[in-house]
C-alpha positions as CSV (number, residue, x, y, z in Angstrom):
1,X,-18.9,23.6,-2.5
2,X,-21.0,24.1,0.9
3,X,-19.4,26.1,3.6
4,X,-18.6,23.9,5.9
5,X,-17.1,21.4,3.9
6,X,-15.3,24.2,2.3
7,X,-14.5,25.7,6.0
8,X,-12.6,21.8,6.4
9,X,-10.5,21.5,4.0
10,X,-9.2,25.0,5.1
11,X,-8.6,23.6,8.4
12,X,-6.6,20.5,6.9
13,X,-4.8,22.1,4.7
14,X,-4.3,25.5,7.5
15,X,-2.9,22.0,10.1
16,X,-0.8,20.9,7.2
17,X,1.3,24.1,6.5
18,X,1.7,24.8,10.2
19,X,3.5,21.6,10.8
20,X,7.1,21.5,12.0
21,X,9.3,19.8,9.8
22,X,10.2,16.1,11.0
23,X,13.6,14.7,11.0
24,X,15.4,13.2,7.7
25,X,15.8,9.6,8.9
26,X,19.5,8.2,6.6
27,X,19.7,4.4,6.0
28,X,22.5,2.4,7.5
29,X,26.1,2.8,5.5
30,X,27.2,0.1,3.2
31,X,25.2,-2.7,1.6
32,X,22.4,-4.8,3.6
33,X,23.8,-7.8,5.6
34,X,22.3,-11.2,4.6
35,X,22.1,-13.6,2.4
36,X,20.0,-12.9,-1.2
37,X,17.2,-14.4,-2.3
38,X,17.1,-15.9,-6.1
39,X,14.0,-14.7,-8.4
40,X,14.4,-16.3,-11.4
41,X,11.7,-16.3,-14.2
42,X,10.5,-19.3,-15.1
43,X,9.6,-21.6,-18.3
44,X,7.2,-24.3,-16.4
45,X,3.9,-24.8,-18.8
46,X,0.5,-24.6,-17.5
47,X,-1.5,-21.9,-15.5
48,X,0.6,-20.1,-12.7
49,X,-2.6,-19.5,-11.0
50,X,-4.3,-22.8,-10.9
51,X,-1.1,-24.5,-9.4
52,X,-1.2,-22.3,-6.3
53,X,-1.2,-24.0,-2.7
54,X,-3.9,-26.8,-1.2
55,X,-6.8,-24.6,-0.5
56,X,-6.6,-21.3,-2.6
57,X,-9.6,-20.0,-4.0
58,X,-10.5,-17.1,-6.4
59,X,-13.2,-15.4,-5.2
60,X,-13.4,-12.8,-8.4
61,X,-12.5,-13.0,-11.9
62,X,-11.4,-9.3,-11.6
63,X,-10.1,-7.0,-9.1
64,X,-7.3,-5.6,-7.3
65,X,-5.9,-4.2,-4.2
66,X,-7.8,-6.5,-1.4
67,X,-8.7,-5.7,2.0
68,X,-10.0,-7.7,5.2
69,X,-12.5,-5.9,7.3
70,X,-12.1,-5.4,10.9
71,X,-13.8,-8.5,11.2
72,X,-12.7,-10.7,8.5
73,X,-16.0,-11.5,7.6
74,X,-15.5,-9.3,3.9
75,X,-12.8,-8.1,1.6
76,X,-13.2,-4.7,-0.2
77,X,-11.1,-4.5,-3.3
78,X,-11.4,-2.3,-6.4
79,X,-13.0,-3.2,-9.5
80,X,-10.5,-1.7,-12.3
81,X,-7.8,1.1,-11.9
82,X,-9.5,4.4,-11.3
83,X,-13.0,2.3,-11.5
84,X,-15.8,1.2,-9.0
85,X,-15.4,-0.6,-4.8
86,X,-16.7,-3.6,-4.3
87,X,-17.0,-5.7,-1.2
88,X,-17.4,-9.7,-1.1
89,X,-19.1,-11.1,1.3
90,X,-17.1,-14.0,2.3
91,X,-19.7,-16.3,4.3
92,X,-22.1,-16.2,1.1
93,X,-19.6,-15.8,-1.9
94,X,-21.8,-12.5,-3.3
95,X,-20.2,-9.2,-4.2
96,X,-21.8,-6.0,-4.0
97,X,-21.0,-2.6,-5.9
98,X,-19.9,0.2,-2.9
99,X,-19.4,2.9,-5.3
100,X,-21.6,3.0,-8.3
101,X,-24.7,4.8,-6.6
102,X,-22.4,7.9,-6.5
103,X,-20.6,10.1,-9.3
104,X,-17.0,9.4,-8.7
105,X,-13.0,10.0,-10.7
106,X,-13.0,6.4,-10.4
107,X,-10.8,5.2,-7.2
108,X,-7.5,2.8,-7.1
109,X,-7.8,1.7,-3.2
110,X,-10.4,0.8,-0.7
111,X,-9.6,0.7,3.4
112,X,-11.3,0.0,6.3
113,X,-11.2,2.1,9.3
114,X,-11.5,0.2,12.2
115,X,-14.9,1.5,13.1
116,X,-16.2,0.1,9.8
117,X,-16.0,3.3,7.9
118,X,-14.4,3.1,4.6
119,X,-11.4,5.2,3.2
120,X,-11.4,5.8,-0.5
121,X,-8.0,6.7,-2.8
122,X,-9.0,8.5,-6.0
123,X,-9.1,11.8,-7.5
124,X,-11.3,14.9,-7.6
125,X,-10.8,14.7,-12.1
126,X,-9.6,12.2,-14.3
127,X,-7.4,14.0,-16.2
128,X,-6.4,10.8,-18.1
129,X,-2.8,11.1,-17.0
130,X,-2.9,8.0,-14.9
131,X,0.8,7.8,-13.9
132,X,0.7,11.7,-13.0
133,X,-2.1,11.2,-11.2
134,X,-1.3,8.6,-8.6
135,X,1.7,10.2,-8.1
136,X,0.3,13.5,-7.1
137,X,-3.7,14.1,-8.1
138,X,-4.9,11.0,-5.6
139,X,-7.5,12.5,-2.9
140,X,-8.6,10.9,0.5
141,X,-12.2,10.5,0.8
142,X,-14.4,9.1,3.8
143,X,-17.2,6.8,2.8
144,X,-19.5,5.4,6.2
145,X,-20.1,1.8,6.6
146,X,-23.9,2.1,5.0
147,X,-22.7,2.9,1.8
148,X,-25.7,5.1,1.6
149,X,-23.9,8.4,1.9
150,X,-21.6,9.9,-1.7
151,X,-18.0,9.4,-0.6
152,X,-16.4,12.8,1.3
153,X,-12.8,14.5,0.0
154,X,-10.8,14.8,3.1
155,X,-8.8,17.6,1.8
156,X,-5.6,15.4,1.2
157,X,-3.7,14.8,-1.9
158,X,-1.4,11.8,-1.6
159,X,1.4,10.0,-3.1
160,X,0.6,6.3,-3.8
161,X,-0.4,4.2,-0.7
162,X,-1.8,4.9,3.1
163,X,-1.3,3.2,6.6
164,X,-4.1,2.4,8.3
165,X,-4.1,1.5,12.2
166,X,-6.1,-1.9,13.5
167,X,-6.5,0.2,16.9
168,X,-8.0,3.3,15.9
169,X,-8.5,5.5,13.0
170,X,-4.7,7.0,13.0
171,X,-3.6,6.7,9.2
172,X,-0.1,7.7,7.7
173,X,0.7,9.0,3.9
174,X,3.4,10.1,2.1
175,X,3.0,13.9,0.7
176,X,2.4,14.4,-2.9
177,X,4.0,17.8,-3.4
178,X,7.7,16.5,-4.1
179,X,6.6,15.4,-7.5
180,X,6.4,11.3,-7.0
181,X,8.1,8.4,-7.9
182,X,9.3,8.5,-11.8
183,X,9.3,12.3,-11.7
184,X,12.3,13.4,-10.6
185,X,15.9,13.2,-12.8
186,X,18.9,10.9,-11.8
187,X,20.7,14.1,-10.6
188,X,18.3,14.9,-8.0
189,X,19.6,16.8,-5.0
190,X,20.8,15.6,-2.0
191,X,18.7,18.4,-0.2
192,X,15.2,17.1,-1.8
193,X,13.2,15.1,0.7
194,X,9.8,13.0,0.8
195,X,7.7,13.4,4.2
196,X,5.3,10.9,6.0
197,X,2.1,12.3,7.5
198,X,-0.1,11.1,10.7
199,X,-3.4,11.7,11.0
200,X,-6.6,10.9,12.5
201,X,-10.1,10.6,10.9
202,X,-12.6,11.9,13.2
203,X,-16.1,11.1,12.7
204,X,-19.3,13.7,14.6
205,X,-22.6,12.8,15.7
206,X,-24.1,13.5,12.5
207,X,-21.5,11.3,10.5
208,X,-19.7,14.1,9.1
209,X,-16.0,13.5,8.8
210,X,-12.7,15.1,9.0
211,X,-8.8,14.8,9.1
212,X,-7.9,16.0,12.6
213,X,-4.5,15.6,14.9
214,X,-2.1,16.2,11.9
215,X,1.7,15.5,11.8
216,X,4.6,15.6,9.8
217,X,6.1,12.2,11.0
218,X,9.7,11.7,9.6
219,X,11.6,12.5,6.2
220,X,14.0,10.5,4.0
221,X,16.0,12.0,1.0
222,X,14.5,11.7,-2.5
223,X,18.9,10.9,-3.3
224,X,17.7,7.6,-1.4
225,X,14.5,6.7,-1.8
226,X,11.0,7.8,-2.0
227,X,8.9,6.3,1.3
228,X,5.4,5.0,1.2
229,X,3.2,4.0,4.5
230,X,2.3,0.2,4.8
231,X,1.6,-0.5,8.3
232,X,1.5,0.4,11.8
233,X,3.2,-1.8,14.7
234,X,3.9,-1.7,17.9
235,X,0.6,0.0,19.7
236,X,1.0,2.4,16.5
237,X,4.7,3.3,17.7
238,X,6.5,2.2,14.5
239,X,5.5,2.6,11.2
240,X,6.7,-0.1,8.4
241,X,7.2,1.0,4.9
242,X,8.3,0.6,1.3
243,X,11.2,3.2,0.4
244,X,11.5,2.7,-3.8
245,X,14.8,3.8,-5.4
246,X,15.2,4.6,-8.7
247,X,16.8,2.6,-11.2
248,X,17.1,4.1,-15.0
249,X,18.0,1.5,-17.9
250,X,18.2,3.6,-20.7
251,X,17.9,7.3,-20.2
252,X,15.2,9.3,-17.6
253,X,11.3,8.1,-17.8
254,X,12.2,4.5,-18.6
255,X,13.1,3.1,-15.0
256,X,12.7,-0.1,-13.0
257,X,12.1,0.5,-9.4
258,X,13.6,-1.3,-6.3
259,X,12.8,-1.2,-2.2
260,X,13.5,-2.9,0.9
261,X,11.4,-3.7,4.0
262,X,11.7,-0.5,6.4
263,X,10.1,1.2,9.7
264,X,10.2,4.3,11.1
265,X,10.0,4.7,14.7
266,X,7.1,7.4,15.4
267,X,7.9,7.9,18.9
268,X,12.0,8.9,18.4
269,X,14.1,9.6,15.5
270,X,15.2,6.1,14.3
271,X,15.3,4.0,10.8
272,X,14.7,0.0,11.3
273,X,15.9,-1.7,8.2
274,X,14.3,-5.5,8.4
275,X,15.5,-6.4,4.4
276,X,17.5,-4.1,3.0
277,X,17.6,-3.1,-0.5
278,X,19.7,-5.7,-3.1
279,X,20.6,-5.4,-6.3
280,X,18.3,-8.0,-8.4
281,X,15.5,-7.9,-5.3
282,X,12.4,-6.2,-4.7
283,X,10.8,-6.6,-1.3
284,X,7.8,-4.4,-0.9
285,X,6.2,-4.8,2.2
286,X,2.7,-5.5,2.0
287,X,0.2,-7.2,5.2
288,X,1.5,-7.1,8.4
289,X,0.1,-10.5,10.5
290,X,-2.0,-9.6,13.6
291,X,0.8,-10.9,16.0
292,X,3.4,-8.0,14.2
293,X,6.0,-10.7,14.2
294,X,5.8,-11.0,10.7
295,X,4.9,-9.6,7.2
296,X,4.1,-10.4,3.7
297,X,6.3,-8.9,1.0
298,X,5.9,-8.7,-2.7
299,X,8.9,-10.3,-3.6
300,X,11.0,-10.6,-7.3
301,X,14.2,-9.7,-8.9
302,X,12.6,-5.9,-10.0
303,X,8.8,-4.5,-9.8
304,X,8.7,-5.3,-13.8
305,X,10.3,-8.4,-13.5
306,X,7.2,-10.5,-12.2
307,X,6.5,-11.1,-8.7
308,X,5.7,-13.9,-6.0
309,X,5.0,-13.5,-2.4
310,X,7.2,-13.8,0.5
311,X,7.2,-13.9,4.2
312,X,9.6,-11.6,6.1
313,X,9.6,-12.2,10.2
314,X,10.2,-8.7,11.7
315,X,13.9,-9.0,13.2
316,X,16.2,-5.9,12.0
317,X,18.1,-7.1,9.0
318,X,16.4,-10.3,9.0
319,X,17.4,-13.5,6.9
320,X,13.5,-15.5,8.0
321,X,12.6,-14.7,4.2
322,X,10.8,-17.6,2.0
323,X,8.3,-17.6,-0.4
324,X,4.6,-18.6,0.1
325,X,4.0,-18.8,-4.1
326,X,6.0,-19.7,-6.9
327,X,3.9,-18.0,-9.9
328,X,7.1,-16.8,-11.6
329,X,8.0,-20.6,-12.1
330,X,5.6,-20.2,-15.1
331,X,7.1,-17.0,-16.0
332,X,6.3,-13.1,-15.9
333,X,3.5,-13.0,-13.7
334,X,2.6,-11.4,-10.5
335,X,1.1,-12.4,-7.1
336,X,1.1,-9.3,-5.5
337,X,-0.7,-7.1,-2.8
338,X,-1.2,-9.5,-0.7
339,X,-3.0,-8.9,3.0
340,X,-3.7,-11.2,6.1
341,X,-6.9,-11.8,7.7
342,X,-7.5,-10.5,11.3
343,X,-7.1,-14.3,12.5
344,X,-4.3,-14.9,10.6
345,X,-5.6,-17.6,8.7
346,X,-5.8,-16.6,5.3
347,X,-3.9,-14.9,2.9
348,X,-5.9,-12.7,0.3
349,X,-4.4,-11.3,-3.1
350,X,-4.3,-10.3,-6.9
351,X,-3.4,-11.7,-9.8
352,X,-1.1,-9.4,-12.6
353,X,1.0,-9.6,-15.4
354,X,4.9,-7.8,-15.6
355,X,5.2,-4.9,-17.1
356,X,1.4,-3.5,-16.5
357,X,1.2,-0.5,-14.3
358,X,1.9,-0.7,-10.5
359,X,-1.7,-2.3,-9.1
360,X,-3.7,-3.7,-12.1
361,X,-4.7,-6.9,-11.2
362,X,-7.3,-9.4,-13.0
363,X,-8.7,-11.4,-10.2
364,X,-8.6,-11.8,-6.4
365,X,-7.6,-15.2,-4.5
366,X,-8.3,-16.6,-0.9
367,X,-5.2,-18.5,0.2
368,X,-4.7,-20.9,3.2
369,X,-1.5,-20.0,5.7
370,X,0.0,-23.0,7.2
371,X,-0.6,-23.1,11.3
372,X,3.3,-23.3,11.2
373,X,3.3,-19.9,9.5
374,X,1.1,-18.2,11.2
């Protein structure tokens, strides 16, 4: 490894231990307000994703994990599960390879910085372990907006998902080193925690990057949940996120997982619960619209039950919850990781099958939203 990149890491990793620890944020007593929302499966013959609303195009025959640039003029998405980038061009239809000029893990999530930059999710080695490693062996790299230079570790190991900021290159991730979703017993104890990171990717005059300005955010108990970053709001005061709970049907290892829509204030100690957990509903946020007045939500009676997509508006403990697809109508399928364009126009997601890991997706689609949505 060359010295300074070596000399980096050191620093990250030197900002990381010296961090106070943040406050343990608790969820509201007693069971969420509100009325539920029905998921049944289906039994309607024909193709879930041909049927989907006026207007929806698929744009690949593969991928997962889409993402608008800054602009809205391209969406990144990855190829396979720890596999290539790729970027479509949206004006032209063509899709380039980002990645497979370089030797790479494989990756399982491309993001735009708002500069143009890229961020990268993948890890150093594929050990072959793929649940183990996206719960604690997924690396941060830096790739710049020519695509010309090899991706750069940013000396982070992280537990599923990141935030990214629309205002500046402030991201947030939850740390990997309390062992991950799925990896912890039912008796887990009540003093066991999960923490949210800030940070900032700072880019020199030569293009060389690094992780710079880092915090420890907030906490919440494993005994409750275990938080991942979606979005930031309010001038990157609030922070909305997924917080999945644990549910075990037969004996630890074999477990269905549930979550709500939450936020976490960044500038004072305070929870924001906008759809609580419910038994027999997942609601995993997803793409927060440019106004913040709303978001899209994975939405389904478990994460393996299937899943459609939902629109949540932003009110604490909010009941403005309806569905935008109806692919569980013809049964076990998934419309999931869904994200809004920059003008809030369009809706772009994957397609997926129950029961396959978290992510996997076999296509990508370009959806209208309604003005009345918007």
């Amino acid at each position: 490894m060359a010295r300074p990149r070596f000399l980096a890491l050191l620093a990250v990793m030197a900002a990381c231990s010296a961090v106070a620890q943040s406050p343990i944020l608790t969820p509201p007593a007693g069971p969420s307000p509100g009325t539920a929302m029905a998921f049944d499966v289906g039994s309607k013959q024909g193709d879930a994703f041909a049927n989907l609303p006026a207007g929806t195009i698929q744009i690949s025959n593969y991928g997962e994990r889409p993402v608008f640039s800054p602009d809205g003029k391209k969406i990144a998405f990855i190829g396979k599960s720890y596999g290539d980038a790729f970027e479509y061009d949206i004006a032209s239809g063509e899709t380039r390879n980002l990645t497979n000029g370089f030797a790479h893990s494989g990756f399982i999530r491309v993001h735009y910085l708002p500069d143009g930059n890229y961020l990268l999710l993948g890890p150093v080695t594929n050990t072959g372990d793929r649940l183990a490693m996206r719960r604690q062996g997924i690396s941060l790299w830096f790739m710049d907006r020519s695509g010309k230079r090899a991706p750069v570790a940013l000396g982070m190991k992280l537990m599923e998902g990141i935030a990214v900021s629309r205002r500046t290159n402030l991201i947030a991730w939850s740390d990997a080193a309390g062992g991950g979703i799925g990896e912890t017993a039912p008796d887990t104890r009540p003093d066991e925690t999960t923490a949210v990171f800030t940070g900032r990717v700072e880019v020199d005059a030569k293009g060389a990057p690094r992780l710079v300005e880092v915090k420890e955010a907030f906490r919440r108990r494993n005994i409750d949940c275990y938080p991942e970053p979606q979005d930031f709001r309010d001038k990157d005061r609030e922070l909305i996120h997924a917080c999945y709970s644990i549910h075990y049907v037969f004996q630890p290892g074999l477990y269905h997982l549930n979550t709500g829509v939450w936020a976490a204030r960044l500038d004072r100690p305070e929870l924001i619960r906008y759809r609580g957990e419910r038994p027999d509903e997942y609601a995993e946020p997803e793409g927060i619209s440019p106004s913040e007045r709303w978001t899209l939500v994975e939405c389904g009676q478990t994460n393996r039950s299937g899943l459609d997509i939902c629109r949540l508006t932003l009110e604490p403990d909010s009941n403005d919850y309806r569905k935008l697809t109806h692919v569980m109508d013809y049964g076990r399928w998934k419309a999931s990781n869904p994200v809004v364009s920059p003008d809030g126009k369009w809706i772009s997601f994957q397609s997926g099958k129950a029961f396959e890991e978290a992510g996997i997706g076999h296509g990508i689609y370009l959806m209208p939203l309604p003005a009345e949505l918007r």
